[in-house]
C-alpha positions as CSV (number, residue, x, y, z in Angstrom):
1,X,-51.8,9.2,-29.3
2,X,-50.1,7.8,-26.3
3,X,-50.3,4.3,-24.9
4,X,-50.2,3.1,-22.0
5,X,-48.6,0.0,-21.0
6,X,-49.1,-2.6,-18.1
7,X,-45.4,-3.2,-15.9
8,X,-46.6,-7.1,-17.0
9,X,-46.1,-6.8,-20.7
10,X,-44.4,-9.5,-22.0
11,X,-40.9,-9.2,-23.9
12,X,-39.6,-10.8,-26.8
13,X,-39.8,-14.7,-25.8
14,X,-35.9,-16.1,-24.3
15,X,-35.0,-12.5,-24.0
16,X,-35.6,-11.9,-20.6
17,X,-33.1,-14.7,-19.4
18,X,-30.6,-13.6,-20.7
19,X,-30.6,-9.5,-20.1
20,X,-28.7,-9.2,-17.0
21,X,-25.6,-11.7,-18.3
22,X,-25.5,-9.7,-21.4
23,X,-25.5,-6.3,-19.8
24,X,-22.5,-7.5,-17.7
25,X,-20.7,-9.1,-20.6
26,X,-21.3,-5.9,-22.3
27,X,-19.8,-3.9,-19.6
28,X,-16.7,-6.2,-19.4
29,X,-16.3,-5.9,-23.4
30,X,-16.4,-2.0,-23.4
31,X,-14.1,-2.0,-20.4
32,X,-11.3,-4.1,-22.8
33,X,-12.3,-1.9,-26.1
34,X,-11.7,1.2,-23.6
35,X,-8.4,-0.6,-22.8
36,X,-6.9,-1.3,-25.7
37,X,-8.1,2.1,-27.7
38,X,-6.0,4.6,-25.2
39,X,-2.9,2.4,-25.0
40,X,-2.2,3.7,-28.7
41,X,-2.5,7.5,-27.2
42,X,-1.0,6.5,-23.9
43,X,2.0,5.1,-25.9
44,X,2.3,8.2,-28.4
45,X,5.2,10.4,-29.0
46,X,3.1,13.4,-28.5
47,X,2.8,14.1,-24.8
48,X,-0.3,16.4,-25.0
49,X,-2.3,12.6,-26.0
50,X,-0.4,11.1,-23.1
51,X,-1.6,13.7,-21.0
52,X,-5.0,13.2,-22.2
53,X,-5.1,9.3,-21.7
54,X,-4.1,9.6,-17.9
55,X,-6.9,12.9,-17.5
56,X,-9.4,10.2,-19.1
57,X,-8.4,7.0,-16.5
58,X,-8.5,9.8,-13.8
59,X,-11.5,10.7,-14.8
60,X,-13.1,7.4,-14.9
61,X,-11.6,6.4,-11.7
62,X,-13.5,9.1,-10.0
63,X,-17.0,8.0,-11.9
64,X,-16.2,4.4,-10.7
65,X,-15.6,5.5,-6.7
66,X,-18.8,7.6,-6.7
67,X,-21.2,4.8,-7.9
68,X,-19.1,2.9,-5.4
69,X,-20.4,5.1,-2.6
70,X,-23.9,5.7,-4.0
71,X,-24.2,2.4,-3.8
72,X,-23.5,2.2,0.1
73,X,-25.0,5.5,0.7
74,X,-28.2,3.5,-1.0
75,X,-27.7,0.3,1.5
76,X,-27.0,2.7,4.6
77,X,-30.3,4.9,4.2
78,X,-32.3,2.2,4.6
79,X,-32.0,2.2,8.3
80,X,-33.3,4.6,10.1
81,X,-31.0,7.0,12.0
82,X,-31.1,5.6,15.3
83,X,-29.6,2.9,14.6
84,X,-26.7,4.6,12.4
85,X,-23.8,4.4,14.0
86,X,-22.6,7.5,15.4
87,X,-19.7,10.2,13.8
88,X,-17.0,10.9,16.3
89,X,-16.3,14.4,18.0
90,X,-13.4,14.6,15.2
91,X,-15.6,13.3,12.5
92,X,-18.0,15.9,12.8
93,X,-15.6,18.6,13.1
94,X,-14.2,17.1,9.5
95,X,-18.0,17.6,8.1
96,X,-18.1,20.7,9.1
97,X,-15.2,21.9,7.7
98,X,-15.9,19.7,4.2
99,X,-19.3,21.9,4.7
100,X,-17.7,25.2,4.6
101,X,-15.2,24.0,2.0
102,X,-17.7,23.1,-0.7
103,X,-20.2,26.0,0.4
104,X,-23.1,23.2,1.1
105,X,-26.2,24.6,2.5
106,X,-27.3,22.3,6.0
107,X,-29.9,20.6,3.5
108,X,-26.8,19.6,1.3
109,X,-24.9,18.2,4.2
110,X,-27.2,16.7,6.0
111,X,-28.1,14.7,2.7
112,X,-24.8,14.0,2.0
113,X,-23.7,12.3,5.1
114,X,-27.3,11.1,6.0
115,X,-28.0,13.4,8.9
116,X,-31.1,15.3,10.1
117,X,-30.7,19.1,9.9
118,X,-31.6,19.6,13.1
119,X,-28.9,17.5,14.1
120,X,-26.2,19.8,11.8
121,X,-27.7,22.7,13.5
122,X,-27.1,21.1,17.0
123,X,-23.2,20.5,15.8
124,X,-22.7,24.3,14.7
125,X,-24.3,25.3,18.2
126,X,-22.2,23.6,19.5
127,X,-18.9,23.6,17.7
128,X,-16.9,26.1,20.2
129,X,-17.4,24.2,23.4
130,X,-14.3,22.6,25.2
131,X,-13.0,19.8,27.6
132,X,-13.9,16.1,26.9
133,X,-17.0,16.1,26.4
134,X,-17.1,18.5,24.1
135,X,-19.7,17.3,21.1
136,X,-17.3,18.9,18.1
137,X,-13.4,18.4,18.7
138,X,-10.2,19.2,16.2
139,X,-8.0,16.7,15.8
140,X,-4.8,19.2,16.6
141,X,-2.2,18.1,19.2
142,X,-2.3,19.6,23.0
143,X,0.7,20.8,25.3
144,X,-0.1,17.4,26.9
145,X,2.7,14.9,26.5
146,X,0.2,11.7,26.4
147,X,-2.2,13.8,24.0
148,X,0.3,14.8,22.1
149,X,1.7,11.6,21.4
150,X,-1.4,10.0,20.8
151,X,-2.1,12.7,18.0
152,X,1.4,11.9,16.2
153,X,0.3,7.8,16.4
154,X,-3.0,8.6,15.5
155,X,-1.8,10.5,12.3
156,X,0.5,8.1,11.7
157,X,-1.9,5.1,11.6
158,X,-4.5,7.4,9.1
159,X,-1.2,8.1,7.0
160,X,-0.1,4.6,7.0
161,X,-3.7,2.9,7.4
162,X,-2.1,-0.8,5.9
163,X,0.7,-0.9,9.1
164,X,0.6,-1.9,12.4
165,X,1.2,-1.4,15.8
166,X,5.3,-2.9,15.4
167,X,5.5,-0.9,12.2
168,X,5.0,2.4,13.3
169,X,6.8,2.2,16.7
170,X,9.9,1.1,14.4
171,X,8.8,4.3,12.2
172,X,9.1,6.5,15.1
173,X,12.2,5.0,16.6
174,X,14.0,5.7,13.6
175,X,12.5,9.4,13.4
176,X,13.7,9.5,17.2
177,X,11.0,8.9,19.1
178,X,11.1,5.3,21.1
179,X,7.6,3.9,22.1
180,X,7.1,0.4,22.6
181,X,4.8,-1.6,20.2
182,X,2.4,-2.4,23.2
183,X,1.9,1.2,23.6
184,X,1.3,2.3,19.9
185,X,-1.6,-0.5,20.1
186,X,-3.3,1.2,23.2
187,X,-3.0,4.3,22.4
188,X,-4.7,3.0,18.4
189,X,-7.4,1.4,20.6
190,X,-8.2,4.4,22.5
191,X,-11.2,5.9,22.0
192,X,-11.6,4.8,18.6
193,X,-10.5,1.1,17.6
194,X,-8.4,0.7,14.7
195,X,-8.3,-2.9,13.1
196,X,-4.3,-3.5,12.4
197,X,-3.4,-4.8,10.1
198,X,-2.0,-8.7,9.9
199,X,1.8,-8.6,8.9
200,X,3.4,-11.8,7.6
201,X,7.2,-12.1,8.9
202,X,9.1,-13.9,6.7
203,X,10.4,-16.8,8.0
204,X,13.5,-19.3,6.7
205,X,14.1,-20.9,3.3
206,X,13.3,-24.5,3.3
207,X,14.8,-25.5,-0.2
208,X,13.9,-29.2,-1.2
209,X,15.1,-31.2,2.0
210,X,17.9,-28.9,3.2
211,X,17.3,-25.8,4.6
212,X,20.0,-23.0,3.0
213,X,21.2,-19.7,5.6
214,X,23.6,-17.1,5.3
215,X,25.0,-14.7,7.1
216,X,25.9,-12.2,4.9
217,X,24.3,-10.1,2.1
218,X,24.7,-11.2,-1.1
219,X,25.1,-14.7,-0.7
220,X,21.7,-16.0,-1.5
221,X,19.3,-14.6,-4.2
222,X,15.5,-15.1,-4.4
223,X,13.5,-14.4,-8.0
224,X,10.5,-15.0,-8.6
225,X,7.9,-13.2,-11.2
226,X,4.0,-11.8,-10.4
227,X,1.6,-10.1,-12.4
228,X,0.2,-6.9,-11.8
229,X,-2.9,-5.4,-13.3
230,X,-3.5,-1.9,-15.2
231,X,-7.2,-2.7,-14.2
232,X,-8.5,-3.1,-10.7
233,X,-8.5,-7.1,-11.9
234,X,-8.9,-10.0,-13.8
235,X,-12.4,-11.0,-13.7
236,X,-14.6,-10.6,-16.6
237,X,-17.8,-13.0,-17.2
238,X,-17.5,-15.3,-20.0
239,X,-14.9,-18.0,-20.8
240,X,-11.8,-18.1,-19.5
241,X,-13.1,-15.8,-16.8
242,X,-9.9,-13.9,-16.9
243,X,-8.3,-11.3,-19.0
244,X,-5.3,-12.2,-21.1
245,X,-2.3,-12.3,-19.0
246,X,-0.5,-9.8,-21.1
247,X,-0.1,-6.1,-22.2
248,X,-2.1,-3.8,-22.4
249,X,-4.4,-5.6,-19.4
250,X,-1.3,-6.3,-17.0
251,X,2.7,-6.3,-16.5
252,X,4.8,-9.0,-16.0
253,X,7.4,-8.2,-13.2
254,X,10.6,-9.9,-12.1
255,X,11.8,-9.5,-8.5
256,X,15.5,-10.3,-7.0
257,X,15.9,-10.0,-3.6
258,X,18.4,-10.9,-0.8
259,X,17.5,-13.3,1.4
260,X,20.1,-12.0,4.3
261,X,19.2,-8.2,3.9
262,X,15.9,-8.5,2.2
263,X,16.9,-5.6,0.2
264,X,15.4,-6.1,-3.9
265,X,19.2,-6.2,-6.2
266,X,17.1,-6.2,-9.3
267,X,14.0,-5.6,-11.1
268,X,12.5,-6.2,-14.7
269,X,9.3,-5.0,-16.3
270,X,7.6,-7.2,-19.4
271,X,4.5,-6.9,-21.9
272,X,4.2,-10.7,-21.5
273,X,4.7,-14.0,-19.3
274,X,8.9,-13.6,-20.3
275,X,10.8,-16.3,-21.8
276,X,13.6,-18.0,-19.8
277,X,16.3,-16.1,-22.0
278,X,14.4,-12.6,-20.8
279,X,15.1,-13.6,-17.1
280,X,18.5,-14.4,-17.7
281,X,19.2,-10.9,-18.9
282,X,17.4,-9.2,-16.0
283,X,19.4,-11.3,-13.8
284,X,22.5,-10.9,-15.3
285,X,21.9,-7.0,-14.7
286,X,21.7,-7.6,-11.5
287,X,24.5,-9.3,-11.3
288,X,26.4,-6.8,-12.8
289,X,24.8,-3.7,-10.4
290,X,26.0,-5.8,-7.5
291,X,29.0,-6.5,-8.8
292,X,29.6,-10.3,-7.9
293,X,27.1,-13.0,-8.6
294,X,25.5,-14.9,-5.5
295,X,26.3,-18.0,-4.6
296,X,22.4,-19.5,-4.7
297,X,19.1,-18.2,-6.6
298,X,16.1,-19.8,-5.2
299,X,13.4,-19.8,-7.1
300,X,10.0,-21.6,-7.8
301,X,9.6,-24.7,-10.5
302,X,8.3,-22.1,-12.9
303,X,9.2,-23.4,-17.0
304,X,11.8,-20.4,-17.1
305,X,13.9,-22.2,-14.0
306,X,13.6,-25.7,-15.4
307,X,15.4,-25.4,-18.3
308,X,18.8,-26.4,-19.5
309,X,19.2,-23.1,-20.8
310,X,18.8,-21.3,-17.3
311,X,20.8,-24.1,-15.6
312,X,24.0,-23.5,-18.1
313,X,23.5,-19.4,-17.4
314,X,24.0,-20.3,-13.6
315,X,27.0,-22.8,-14.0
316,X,28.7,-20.2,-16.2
317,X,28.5,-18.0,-13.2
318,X,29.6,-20.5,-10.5
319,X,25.7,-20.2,-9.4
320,X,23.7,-22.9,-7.7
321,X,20.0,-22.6,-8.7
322,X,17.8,-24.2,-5.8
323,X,13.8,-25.0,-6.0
324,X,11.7,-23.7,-3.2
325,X,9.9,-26.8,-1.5
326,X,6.6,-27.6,-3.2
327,X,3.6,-27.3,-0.6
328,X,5.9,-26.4,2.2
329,X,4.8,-23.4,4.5
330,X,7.4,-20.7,4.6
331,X,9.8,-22.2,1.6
332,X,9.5,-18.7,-0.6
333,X,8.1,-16.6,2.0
334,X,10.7,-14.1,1.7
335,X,10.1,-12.8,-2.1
336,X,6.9,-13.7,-2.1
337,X,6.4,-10.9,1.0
338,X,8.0,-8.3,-0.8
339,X,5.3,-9.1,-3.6
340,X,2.4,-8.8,-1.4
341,X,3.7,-5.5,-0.2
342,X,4.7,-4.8,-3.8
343,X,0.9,-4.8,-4.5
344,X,-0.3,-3.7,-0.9
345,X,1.6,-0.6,-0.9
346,X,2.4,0.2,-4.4
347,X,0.9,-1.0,-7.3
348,X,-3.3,-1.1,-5.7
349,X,-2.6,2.4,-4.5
350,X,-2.5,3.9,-7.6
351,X,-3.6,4.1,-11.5
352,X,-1.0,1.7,-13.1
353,X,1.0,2.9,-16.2
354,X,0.2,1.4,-19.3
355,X,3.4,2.7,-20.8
356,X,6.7,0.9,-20.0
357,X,8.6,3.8,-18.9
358,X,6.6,5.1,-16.4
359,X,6.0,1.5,-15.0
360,X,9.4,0.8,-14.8
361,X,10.0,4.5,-12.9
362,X,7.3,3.7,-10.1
363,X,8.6,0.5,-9.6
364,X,11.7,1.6,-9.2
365,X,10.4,4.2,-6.5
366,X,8.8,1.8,-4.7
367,X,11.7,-0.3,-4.4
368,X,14.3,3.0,-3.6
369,X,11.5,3.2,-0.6
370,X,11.3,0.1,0.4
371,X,15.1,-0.5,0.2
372,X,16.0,2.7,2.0
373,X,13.0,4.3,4.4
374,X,10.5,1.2,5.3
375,X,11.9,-0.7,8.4
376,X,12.2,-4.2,8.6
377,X,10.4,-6.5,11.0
378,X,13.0,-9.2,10.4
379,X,16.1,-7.0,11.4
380,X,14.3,-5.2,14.1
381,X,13.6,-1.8,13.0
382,X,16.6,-1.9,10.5
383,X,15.9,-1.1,6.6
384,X,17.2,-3.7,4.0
385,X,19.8,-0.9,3.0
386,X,21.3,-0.4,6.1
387,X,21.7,-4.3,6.5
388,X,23.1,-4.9,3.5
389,X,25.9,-2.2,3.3
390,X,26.8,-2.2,6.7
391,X,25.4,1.2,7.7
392,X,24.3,2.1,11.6
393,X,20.9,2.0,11.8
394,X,18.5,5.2,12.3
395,X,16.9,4.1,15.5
396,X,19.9,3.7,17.8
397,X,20.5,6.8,17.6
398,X,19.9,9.6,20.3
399,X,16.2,9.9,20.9
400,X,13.6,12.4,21.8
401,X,12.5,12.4,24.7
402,X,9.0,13.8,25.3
403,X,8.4,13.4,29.2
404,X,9.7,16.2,30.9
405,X,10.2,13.6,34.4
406,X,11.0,10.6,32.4
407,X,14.8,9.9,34.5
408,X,18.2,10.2,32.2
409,X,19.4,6.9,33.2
410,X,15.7,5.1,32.6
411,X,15.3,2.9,29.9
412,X,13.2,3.7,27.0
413,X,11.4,1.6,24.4
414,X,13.7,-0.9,22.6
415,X,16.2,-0.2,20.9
416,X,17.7,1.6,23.8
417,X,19.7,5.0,23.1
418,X,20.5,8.0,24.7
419,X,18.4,11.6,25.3
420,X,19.3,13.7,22.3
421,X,19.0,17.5,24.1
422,X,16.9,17.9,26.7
423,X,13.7,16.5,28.5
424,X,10.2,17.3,27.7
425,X,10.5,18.1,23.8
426,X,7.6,19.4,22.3
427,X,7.7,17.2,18.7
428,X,6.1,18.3,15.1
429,X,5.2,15.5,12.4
430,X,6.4,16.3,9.6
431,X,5.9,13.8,6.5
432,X,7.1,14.0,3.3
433,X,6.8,11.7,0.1
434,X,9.1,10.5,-1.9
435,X,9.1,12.1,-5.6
436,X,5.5,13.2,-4.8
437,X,3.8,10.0,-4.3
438,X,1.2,9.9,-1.9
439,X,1.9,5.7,-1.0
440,X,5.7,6.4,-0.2
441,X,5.9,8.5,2.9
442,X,9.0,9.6,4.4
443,X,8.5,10.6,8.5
444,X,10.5,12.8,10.2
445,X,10.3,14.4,13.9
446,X,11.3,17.9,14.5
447,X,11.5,19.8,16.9
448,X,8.5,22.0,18.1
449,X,8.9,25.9,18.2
């Protein structure tokens, strides 16, 4: 015989405080068991187990983005849909082809994307019209010069959604195609506007009360050491409120880089916070890469820098170790830029390793990228490789010039340089990443046929 029972039966007396803490604590302690149980596959000889680990983080990366969006699918349908905000002409030319793609019926899309149907049906009525007000347009560049250039910003900024306006104009000028920073931020604001992206610029080393320069690469070093999680974070609900610090939950990773050319001399990867004697060998690698040591390495107070051990590895070396300035704005702001992009543009964009190798080979990557294809604000458009070895940099070369009236002897967006071929050159995008990763882009121009 069934019962039935009343929603206001009581449960077991104290339990009902405490449900929702322990479901969370429960969720954080299966998340650590999940952890630490695939780093002995994900660590394994055999690389059909390795392969298996990374299908099985895939796989619960994708389960963790849809609740993501179920949940604000859930808090968006509870408007009504006038007072949605509206798709764009190119948006809705995107669910329409996503439509066709996956085969959806206009029930399917429409639920989806929290449309009516009968609005659906007014889009694919609709789809073929032209000119500006067209209610359905593809995002495909025109024989227009201004259009056309707006599409390869446009693309740029949905490629490179973390840079801004002075960023991609130093992209393009190096790729051969000079716009001023002013205009990349119009033409981003126009019709749709794009929020950029704040960039910190690094500004001078204040060490203790003297402030160190150079003006040459090689001269002063910066080190300093960051974690970076295999998980989106740290936060779990009980006492200390963190994980450990340590592999398998995160890497440990030591950064040199050159405070003239900004360009990284030296990298090391660790399982846990390292010992002073485990920075001195990373540094003495680099060291031996660059093949003379530098004259200073500034670096925080951290307990591996404070030693007497550290301080006799730099007098060996004819090295003077300098302390950045406690509490003082700007002191480390050189290293500790690189780790924010580090994070920004490497580490947060993808599933971290959990096996050494493979962390050490995307770190690597990311600083091959950063070293040789990602401009630098602080040299004007210049990468940290071209600074340091001396090399002419990419964007005072010949440009294109896509204005069929622009005059030869006008001058151009900085840096100024001279019309490669003719006038009125019809340019193609063209965007390529470095060892297949999706978060290191490499941007060309060519020429259109």
């Amino acid at each position: 015989m069934s019962r039935h029972f009343s929603p206001a039966a009581a449960l077991p007396k104290g339990w009902s405080q405490h449900t929702r803490s322990a479901l969370i604590h429960a969720v954080s302690l299966a998340a650590a068991a999940w952890t630490l149980t695939r780093i002995r596959a994900a660590t394994s000889r055999s690389q059909r187990r390795r392969l298996q680990v990374e299908l099985d983080r895939a796989s619960t990366e994708i389960a963790l983005l849809k609740e993501e969006l179920e949940i604000k699918d859930a808090r968006l349908s509870r408007l009504s849909s006038r007072r949605r905000l509206h798709y764009t002409a190119i948006q809705r030319m995107r669910i329409l082809q996503l439509k066709a793609a996956r085969g959806w019926s206009r029930q399917q899309a429409a639920q989806i994307f929290l449309l009516d149907e009968q609005t659906l049906c007014s889009w694919l009525r609709r789809v073929d019209e032209e000119g500006a007000g067209a209610l359905v347009r593809v995002a495909e560049p025109v024989n227009k010069f201004p259009d056309f250039i707006r599409y390869l910003v446009k693309q740029l900024k949905v490629l490179l959604p973390a840079m801004g306006k002075v960023r991609i104009a130093q992209i393009l000028a190096r790729a051969g195609l000079h716009l001023g920073a002013t205009t990349v931020g119009r033409i981003l604001r126009e019709p749709e506007p794009v929020p950029e992206a704040a960039v910190a610029r690094g500004e001078l080393e204040i060490v203790e009360t003297q402030v160190v320069t150079t003006k040459h690469p090689g001269e002063i070093w910066h080190l300093d050491l960051t974690t970076v999680p295999t998980a989106a974070g740290f936060w779990i609900p009980w006492l200390p409120f963190a994980w450990p610090q340590s592999w398998p939950f995160c890497w440990w990773v030591a950064v040199v880089v050159d405070h003239f050319s900004r360009a990284v001399v030296g990298f090391a990867v660790f399982f846990r916070h390292p010992t002073s004697v485990e920075v001195q060998r990373s540094l003495g690698r680099a060291v031996r890469r660059s093949g003379r040591p530098p004259r200073y390495i500034i670096t925080d107070k951290g307990r591996q820098f404070r030693c007497a051990s550290f301080q006799r590895w730099c007098g060996r070396r004819g090295i003077r170790p300098r302390f950045g300035a406690v509490g003082k704005y700007g002191s480390l702001a050189v290293v500790e830029r690189f780790m924010r992009s580090l994070k920004t543009e490497c580490t947060r964009k993808m599933l971290v390793p959990v096996r050494l190798e493979a962390m050490r080979q995307e770190i690597a990557l990311y600083i091959m990228w950063h070293n040789r294809y990602r401009p630098s604000q602080a040299h004007g458009g210049r990468t940290p490789w071209e600074v340091h070895t001396g090399l002419p940099p990419a964007n005072a070369g010949p440009r294109f010039e896509p204005r069929a009236s622009w005059p030869s002897e006008a001058a151009c967006a900085w840096p100024q340089a001279a019309i490669r071929g003719r006038r009125g050159t019809k340019l193609a995008l063209v965007v390529g990443y470095l060892e297949g990763r999706r978060h290191l882009p490499v941007i060309e121009l060519q020429e259109a046929a």
